[in-house]
N, C-alpha and C positions, 0 to 999 in steps of 0.2 A: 778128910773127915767124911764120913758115910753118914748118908742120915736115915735112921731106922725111923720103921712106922708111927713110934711113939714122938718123936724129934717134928716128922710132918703133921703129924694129929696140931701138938703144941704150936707149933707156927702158926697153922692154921685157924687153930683158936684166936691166938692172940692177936693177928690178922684180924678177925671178925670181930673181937673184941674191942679193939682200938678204933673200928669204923663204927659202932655205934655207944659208944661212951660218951662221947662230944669233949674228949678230953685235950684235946689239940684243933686249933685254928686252922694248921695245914691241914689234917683230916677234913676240912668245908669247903677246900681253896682250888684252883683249876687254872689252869691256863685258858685265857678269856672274859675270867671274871672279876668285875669291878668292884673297887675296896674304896671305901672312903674314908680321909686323913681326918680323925678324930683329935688329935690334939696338936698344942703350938709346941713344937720341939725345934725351932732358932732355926728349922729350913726353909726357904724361900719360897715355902707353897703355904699357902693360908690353910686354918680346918676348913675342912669342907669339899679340899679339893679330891678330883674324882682319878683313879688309876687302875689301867688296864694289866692283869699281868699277864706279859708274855714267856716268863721263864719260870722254871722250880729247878731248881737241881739237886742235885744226891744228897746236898746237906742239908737240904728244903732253906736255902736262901732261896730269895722271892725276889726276879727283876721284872719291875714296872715299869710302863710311858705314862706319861701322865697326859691327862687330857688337852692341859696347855702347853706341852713339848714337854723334851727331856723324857732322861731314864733314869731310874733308879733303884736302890739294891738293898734289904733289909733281912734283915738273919726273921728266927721263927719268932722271938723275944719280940723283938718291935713291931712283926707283923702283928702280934696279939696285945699288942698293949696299944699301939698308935693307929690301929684301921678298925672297920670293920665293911663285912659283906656286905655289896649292895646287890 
């Protein structure tokens, strides 16, 4: 597939688009930055607790350490429903 000028413009946009709409949680999120556990979902971290993410990968799953050990791995759904930035 060739992409013509008009094909790049469009990306492009949408690109800059999608970075300032605030339409997605991943668009805020980084490697390094700490999320805090907003609600009780039956895992064996209390609200409150604090996590650092060190991964994002291509499907914007999001693996964290938490601050009192352990990893763990949350699609984009439960990042924006059960965290938020700190």
């Amino acid at each position: 597939m060739t992409l013509t000028a008009e094909r790049i413009i469009m990306i492009r946009l949408y690109v800059t688009a999608s970075k300032y709409t605030g339409a997605s949680i991943m668009d805020r999120i980084d490697v390094g930055m700490k999320l805090k556990f907003t609600q009780d979902v039956g895992k064996d971290k209390p609200v409150g607790t604090i996590a650092t993410v060190v991964y994002i990968d291509d499907f914007d799953q999001v693996f964290v350490e938490w601050t009192d050990g352990g990893q763990d791995s949350f699609d984009e759904f439960h990042i924006s429903k059960y965290f938020e930035v700190i």
